[in-house]
C-alpha positions in Angstrom: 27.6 -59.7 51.8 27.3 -59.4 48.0 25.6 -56.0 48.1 28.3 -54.7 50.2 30.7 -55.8 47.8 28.5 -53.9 44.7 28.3 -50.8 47.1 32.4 -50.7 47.1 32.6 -51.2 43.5 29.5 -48.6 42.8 31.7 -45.9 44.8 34.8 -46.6 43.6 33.8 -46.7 40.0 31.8 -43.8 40.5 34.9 -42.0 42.2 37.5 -42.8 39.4 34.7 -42.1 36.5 34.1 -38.4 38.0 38.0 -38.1 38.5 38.5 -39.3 35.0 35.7 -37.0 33.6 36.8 -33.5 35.5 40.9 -34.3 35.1 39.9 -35.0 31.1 42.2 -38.1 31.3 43.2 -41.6 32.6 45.3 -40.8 36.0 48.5 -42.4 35.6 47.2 -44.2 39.1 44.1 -44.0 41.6 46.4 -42.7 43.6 47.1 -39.4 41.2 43.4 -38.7 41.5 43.7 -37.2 45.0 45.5 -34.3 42.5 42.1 -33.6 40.2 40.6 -32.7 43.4 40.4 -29.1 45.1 43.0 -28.7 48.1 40.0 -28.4 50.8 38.7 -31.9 49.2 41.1 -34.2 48.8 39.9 -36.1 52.0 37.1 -36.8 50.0 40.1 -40.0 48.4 40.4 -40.7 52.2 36.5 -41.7 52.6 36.7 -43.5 49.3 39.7 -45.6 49.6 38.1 -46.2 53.5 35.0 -46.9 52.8 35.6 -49.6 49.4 38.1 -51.2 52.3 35.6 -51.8 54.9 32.8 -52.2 52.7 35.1 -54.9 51.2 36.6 -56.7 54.2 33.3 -58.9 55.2 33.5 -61.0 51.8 36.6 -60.8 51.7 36.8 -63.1 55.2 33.8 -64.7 53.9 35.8 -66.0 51.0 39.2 -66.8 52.2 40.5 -70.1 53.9 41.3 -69.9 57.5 44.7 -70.2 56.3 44.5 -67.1 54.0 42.7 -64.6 56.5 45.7 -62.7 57.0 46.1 -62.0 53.1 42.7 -60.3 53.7 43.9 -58.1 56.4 47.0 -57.0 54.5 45.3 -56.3 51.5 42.7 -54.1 53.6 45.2 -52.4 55.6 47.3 -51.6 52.4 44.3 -49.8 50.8 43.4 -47.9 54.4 47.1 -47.1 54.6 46.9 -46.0 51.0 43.9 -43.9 51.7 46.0 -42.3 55.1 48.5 -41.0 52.8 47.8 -40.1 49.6 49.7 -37.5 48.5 52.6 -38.8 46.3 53.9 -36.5 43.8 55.0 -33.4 46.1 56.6 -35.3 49.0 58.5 -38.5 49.6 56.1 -40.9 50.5 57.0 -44.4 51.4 54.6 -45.3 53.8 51.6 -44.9 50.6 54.1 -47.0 48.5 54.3 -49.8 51.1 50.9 -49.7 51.7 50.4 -49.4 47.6 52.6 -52.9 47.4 51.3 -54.3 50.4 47.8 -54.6 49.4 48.5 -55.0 45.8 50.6 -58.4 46.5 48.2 -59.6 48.7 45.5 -59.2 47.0 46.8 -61.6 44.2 47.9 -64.2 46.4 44.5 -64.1 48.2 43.2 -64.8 44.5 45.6 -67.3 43.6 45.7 -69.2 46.9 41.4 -69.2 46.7 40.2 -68.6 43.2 42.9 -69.4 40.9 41.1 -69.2 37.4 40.5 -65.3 38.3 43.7 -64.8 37.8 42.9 -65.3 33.8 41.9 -62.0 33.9 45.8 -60.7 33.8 45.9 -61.8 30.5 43.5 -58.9 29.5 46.1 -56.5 31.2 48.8 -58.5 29.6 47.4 -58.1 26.1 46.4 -54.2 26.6 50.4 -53.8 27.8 51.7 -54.9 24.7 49.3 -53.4 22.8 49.5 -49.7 24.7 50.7 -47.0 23.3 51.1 -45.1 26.3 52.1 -47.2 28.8 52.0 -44.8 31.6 48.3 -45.5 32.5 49.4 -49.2 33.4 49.4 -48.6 36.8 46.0 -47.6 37.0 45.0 -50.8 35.2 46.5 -52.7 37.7 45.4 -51.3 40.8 42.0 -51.2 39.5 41.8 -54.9 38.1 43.2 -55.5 41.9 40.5 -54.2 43.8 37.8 -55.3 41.0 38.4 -58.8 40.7 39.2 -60.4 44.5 
């Protein structure tokens, strides 16, 4: 289960490194990355968000309580939902949003409700907040510490 877990965070960091590298800066969230992308291959954010969900989802259950199951399925269908819809900027889109939130809350309960002291690593994010001089990038921060550390 744990090399499907590496796999997911291989792609994804792979992913957001070549987006950072060819868009020459932090995106101000994964989500914004769908934009360094040519039209004809922006599904390519589709397969990633997809495929770190369902490559994520067997440790996930592995991991949780049978009373904290559920988190696991809202947390993957917030990043499949996420992945669904991606384009933000040129359109209203809510659905992404919901999805964004969806999986982003319960992805932090599902840490605090099963490995509390994980949630220590907010205090990096925390620190870099108050210490960030642009504080636009936040957002990617967050949604990366989310999927990195459940």
């Amino acid at each position: 289960m744990i090399s499907l877990v590496v796999i997911a965070i291989t792609i994804i960091a792979l992913y957001l490194g070549a987006m950072i590298y060819t868009g020459r800066q932090i995106p101000e969230s994964i989500s914004q990355t769908v934009y360094v992308l040519p039209r004809k291959g922006q599904w390519l954010f589709t397969v990633v968000m997809w495929a770190v969900a369902f490559l994520l989802l067997p440790q996930l259950m592995q991991i949780s309580s049978d009373n904290t199951c559920f988190l696991a399925f809202l947390m993957i269908g917030g990043i499949l939902g996420v992945g669904a819809s991606p384009l933000v900027l040129k359109e209203k889109n809510t659905f992404h949003y919901v999805c964004a939130a969806v999986s982003g809350i319960a992805s932090q309960l599902l840490v605090a409700l099963n490995q509390p002291l994980l949630l220590l690593v907010w205090f990096w994010y925390v620190g870099y907040t108050l210490l960030a001089k642009d504080g636009s990038k936040n957002m990617f921060w967050v949604q990366f510490s989310s999927l990195l550390f459940v």
